[in-house]
C-alpha positions in Angstrom: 0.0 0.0 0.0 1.3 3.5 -0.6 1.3 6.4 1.5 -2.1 8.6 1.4 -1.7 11.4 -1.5 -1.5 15.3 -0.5 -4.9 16.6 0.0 -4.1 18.9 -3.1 -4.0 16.4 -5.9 -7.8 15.6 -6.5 -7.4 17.1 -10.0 -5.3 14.6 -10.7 -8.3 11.8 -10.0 -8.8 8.5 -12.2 -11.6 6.9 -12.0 -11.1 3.1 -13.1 -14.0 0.8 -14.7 -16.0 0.4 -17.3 -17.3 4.0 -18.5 -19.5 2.3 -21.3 -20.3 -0.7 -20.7 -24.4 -1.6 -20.2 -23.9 -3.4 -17.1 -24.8 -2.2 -13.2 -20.9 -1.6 -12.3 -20.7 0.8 -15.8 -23.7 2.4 -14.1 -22.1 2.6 -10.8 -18.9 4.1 -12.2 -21.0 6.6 -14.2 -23.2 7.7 -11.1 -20.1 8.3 -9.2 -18.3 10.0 -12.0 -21.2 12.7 -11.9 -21.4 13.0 -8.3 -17.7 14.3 -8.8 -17.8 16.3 -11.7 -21.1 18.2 -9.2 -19.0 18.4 -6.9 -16.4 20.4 -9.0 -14.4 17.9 -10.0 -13.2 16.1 -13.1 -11.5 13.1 -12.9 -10.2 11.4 -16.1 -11.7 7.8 -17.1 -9.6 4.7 -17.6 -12.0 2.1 -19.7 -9.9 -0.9 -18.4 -11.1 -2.9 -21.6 -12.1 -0.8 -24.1 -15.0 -3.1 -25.0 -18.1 -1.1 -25.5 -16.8 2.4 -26.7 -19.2 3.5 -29.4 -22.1 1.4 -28.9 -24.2 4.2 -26.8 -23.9 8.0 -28.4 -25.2 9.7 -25.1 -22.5 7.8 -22.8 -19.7 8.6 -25.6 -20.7 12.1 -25.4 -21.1 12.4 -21.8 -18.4 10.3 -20.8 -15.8 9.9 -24.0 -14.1 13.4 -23.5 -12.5 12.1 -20.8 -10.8 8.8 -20.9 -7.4 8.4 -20.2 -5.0 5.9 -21.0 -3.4 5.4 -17.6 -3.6 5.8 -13.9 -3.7 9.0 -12.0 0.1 8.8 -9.7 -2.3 11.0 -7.2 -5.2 9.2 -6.5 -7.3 6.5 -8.6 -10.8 5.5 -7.4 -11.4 1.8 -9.1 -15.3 0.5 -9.6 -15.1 -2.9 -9.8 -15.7 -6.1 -8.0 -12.9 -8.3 -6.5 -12.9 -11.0 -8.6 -11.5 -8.2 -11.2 -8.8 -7.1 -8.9 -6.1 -9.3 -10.5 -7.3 -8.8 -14.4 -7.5 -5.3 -14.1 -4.2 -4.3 -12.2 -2.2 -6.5 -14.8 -3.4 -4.1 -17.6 -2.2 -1.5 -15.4 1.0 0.8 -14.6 2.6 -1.2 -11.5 4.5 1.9 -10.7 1.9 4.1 -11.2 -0.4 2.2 -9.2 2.3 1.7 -6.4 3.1 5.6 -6.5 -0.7 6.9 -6.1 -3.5 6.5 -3.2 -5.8 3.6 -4.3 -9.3 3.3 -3.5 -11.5 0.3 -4.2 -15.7 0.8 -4.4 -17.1 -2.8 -5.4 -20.3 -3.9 -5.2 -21.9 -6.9 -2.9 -25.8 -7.8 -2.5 -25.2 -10.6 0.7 -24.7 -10.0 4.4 -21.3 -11.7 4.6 -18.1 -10.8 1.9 -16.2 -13.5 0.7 -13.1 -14.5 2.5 -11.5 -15.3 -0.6 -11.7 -11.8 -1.7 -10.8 -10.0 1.3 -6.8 -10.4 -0.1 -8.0 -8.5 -3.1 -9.0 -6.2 -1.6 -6.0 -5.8 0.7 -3.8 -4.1 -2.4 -6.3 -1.2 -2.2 -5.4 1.9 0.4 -9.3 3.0 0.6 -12.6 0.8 0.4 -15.9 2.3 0.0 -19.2 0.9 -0.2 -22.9 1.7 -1.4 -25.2 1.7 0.9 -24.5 0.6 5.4 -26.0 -3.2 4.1 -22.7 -3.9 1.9 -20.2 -1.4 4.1 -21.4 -3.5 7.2 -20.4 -7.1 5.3 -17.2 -5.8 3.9 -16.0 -4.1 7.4 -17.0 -7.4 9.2 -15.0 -9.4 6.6 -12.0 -7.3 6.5 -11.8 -5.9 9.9 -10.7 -2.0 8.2 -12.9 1.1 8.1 -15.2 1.2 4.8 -16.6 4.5 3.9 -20.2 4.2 2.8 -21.0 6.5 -0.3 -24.5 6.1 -2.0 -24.5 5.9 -5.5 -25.9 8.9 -7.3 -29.6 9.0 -9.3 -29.8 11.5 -11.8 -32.3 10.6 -14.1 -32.4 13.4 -16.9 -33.2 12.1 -20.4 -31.7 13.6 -23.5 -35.2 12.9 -25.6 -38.6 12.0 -24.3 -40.2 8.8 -25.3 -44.1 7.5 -24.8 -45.7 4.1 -24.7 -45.8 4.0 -28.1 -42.1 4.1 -28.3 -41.9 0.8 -26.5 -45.2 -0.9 -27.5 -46.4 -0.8 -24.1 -50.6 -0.1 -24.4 -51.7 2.8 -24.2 -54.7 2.4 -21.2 -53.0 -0.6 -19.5 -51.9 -0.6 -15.9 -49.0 -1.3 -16.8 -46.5 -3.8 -13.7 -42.8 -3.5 -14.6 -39.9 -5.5 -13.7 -35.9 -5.9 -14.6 -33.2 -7.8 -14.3 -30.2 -9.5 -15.8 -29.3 -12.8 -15.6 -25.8 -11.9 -14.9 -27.1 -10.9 -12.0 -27.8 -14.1 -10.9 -32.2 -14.7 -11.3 -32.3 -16.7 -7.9 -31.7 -13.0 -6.4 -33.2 -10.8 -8.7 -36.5 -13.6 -8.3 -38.4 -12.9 -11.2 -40.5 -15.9 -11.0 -42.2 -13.9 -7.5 -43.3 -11.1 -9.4 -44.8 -13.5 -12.5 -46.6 -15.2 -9.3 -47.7 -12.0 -7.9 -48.9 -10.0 -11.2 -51.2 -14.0 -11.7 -52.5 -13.7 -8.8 -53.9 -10.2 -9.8 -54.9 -11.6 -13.1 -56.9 -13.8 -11.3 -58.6 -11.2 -9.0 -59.4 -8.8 -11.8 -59.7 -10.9 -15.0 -61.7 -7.8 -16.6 -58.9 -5.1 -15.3 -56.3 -3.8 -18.6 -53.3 -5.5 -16.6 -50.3 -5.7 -18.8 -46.9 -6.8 -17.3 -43.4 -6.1 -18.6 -40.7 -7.8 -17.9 -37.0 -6.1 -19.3 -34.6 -8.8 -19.1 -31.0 -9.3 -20.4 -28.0 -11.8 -20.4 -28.2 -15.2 -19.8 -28.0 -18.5 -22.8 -31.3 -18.5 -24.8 -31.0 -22.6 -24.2 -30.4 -22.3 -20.8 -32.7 -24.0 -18.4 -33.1 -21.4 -16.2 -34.6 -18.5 -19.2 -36.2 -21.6 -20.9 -38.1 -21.8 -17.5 -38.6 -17.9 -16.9 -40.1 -17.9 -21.2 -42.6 -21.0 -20.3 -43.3 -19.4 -17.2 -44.5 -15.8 -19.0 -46.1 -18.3 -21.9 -49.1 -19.1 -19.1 -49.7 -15.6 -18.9 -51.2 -15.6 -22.6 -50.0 -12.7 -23.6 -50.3 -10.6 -20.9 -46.4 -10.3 -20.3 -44.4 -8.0 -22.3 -40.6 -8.9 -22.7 -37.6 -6.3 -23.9 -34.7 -8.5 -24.3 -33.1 -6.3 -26.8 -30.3 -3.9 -25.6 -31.1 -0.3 -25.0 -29.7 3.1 -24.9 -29.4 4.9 -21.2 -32.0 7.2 -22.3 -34.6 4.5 -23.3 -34.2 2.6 -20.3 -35.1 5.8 -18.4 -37.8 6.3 -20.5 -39.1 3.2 -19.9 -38.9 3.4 -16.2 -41.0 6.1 -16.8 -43.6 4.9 -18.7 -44.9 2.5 -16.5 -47.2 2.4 -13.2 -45.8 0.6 -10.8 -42.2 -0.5 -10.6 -42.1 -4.0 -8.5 -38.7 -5.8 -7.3 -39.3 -8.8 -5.2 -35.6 -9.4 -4.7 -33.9 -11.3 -1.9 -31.1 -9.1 -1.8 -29.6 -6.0 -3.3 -26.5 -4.2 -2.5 -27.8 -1.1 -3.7 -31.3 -1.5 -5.5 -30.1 0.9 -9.1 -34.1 -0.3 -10.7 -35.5 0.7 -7.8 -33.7 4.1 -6.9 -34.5 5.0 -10.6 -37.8 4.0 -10.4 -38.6 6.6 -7.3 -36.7 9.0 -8.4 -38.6 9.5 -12.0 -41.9 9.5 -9.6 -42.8 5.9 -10.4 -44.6 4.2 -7.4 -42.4 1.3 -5.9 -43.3 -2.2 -4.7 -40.3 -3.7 -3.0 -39.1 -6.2 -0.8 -38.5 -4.4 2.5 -35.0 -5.9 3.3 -30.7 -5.5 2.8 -29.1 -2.5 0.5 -32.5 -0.7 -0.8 -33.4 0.5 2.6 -31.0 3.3 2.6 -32.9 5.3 0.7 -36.9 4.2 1.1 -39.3 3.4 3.6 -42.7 2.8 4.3 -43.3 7.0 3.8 -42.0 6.4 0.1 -42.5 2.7 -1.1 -45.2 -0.2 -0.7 -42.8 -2.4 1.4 -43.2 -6.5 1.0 -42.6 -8.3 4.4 -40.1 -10.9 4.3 -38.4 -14.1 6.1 -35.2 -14.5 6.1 -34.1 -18.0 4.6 -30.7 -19.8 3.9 -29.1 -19.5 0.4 -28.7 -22.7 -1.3 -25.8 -24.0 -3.0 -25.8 -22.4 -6.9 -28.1 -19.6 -6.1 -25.5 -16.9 -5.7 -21.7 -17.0 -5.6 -20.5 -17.9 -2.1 -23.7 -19.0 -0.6 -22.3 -21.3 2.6 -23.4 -20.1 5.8 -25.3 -17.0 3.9 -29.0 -15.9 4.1 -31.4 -13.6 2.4 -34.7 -12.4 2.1 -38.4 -14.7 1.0 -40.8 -11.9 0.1 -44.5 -12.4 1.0 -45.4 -12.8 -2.5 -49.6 -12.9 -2.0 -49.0 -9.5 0.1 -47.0 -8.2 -3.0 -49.5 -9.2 -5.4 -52.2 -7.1 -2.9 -50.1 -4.2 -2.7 -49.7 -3.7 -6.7 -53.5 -3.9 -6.5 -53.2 -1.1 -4.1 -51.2 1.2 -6.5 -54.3 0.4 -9.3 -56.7 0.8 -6.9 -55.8 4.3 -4.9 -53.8 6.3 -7.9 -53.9 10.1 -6.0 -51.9 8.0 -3.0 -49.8 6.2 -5.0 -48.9 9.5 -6.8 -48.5 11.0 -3.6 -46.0 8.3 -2.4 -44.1 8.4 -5.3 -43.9 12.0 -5.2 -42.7 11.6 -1.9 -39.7 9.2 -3.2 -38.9 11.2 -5.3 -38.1 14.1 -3.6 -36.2 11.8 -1.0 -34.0 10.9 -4.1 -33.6 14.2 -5.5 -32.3 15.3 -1.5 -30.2 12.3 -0.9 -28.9 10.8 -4.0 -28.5 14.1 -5.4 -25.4 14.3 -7.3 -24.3 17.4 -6.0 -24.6 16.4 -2.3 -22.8 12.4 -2.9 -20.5 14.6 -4.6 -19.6 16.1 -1.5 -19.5 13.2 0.2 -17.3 11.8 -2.2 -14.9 14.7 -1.8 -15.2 14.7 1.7 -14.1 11.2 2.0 -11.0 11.8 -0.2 -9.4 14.6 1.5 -9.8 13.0 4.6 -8.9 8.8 3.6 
């Protein structure tokens, strides 16, 4: 580990990641990298790959000005996870990296981090974390101070887009859900809010009820989509699925076209769909449990009760000895019925979550935090 850089040097930031890329740690680096530049900052960007440069014209504008081909010898921030700790420092500068302050901000979605990966992390001067849920796991784990910074929500879209845009129909109440299978599905638990949106169906067969269901990654042949497909196939047609890949400003379009955003998760580290989904004033049904409740609570969300169960063996990368939340799906399926049912308080609770998000996720103010956190690691 080197020496802590002088507090002057923060012009001289790196931030290290994937810039482009159309995955939730390219999102993570991006939200940080504008709570920065709020902040008054501007670091430069290493795209440790180089892999999706190009394929999204608002990110290349946004973003593309400042890449960098090497690390900062002040101070380098890197967004990535572990497992990428070895891959990514061997495309890397050893001196450079040896010479500056590094700090490491990964992403984790269970109670307990891997022992394997606490080494990894021991190369890294600084560790921060999203949200107390993962700061709380990766403090236990490596016994060092983490500083928890949220991840910023700025949700401002370059071009609106309507229903129309996306197929979705025009007068349906309209139940949305995403995910990738990246991600792992056993967390993300797509299959609960299929169950949930059915049981609805049942209730109100007359009622326009359209579900959507954005999903990405994951072998078309697989078992596991095979069984998510046959699963939305006894819907008949009442399940809408965008598989395709989308720009930034088309997923936030879509957030936004939508009446109830519902995540029946058993664990996030942060909760990105939903944070997005509150702060573009779309009401949120969520399981009440781990990373998410940072930044919502029963004032500004429709919260699923929960019991907490073990992980089994293939749900999730180091499941022994780990557990995470089963979401009352039938209490779900009621409260989505609730959001139909009482629109002027739904729009009042989402307006309520959204101002929360625009206060506390606010670039400007995890900017500061941010800043903070560096002059003072």
């Amino acid at each position: 580990m080197s020496a802590p850089a002088p507090q002057g040097e923060l012009e001289d930031l790196v931030v290290v990641g994937h810039p482009f890329a159309p995955i939730g740690m390219g999102e993570h680096l991006r939200s940080t990298v504008r709570a920065l530049r709020a902040a008054g900052l501007k670091p430069g960007l290493l795209d440790v790959y180089g892999l999706d440069r190009g394929r999204d014209l608002d990110l290349e504008r946004v973003y593309g000005p400042d890449v960098t081909r090497r690390l900062s010898r002040s101070v380098n921030l890197f967004c990535i996870n572990a497992n990428e700790v070895d891959e990514v420092c061997a495309r890397l500068d050893e001196a450079d990296f040896a010479r500056a302050h590094n700090i490491i901000f990964p992403a984790w979605e269970l109670p307990d981090y891997p022992q394997p990966w606490v080494e990894k992390l021991a190369r890294f001067d600084g560790i921060w974390a999203p949200t107390g849920f993962v700061q709380d796991a990766i403090a236990r784990a490596t016994g060092r101070q983490v500083s928890r910074i949220p991840l910023a929500v700025d949700m401002k879209l370059s071009t609106f887009l309507g229903r129309r845009w996306f197929n979705i129909p025009e007068h349906a109440f309209v139940v949305m859900f995403a995910f990738d299978f990246s991600s792992y599905a056993a967390r993300k638990n797509p299959f609960a809010v299929l169950d949930a949106f059915e049981q609805l169906v049942s209730r109100r067969p007359q009622a326009p009820l359209h579900a959507l269901i954005k999903y990405k990654g994951g072998n078309p042949d697989s078992p596991e989509r095979k069984a998510l497909e046959a699963r939305i196939a006894r819907l008949n047609g009442r399940v809408q699925t965008i598989t395709q890949e989308m720009s930034d400003n088309e997923v936030k379009n879509l957030f936004r076209n939508v009446d109830v955003f519902v995540s029946l998760h058993r664990a996030e580290g942060f909760g990105r769909g939903l944070a997005e989904a509150m702060a573009l004033g779309t009401p949120v049904v969520a399981t009440g449990w781990s990373g998410n409740m940072d930044f919502m609570d029963a004032d500004t969300a429709l919260l699923v009760d929960h019991r907490l169960v073990p992980v089994q063996a293939g749900e999730y990368l180091f499941p022994e000895g780990q557990h995470w939340a089963e979401p009352d799906v039938d209490q779900a399926s009621r409260l989505i019925e609730q959001v139909m049912d009482r629109p002027a308080e739904s729009r009042a609770m989402a307006e309520r979550a959204r101002r929360r998000i625009r206060v506390e996720l606010n670039p400007k103010v995890v900017g500061l935090e941010a800043v903070e956190a560096l002059r003072t690691r």
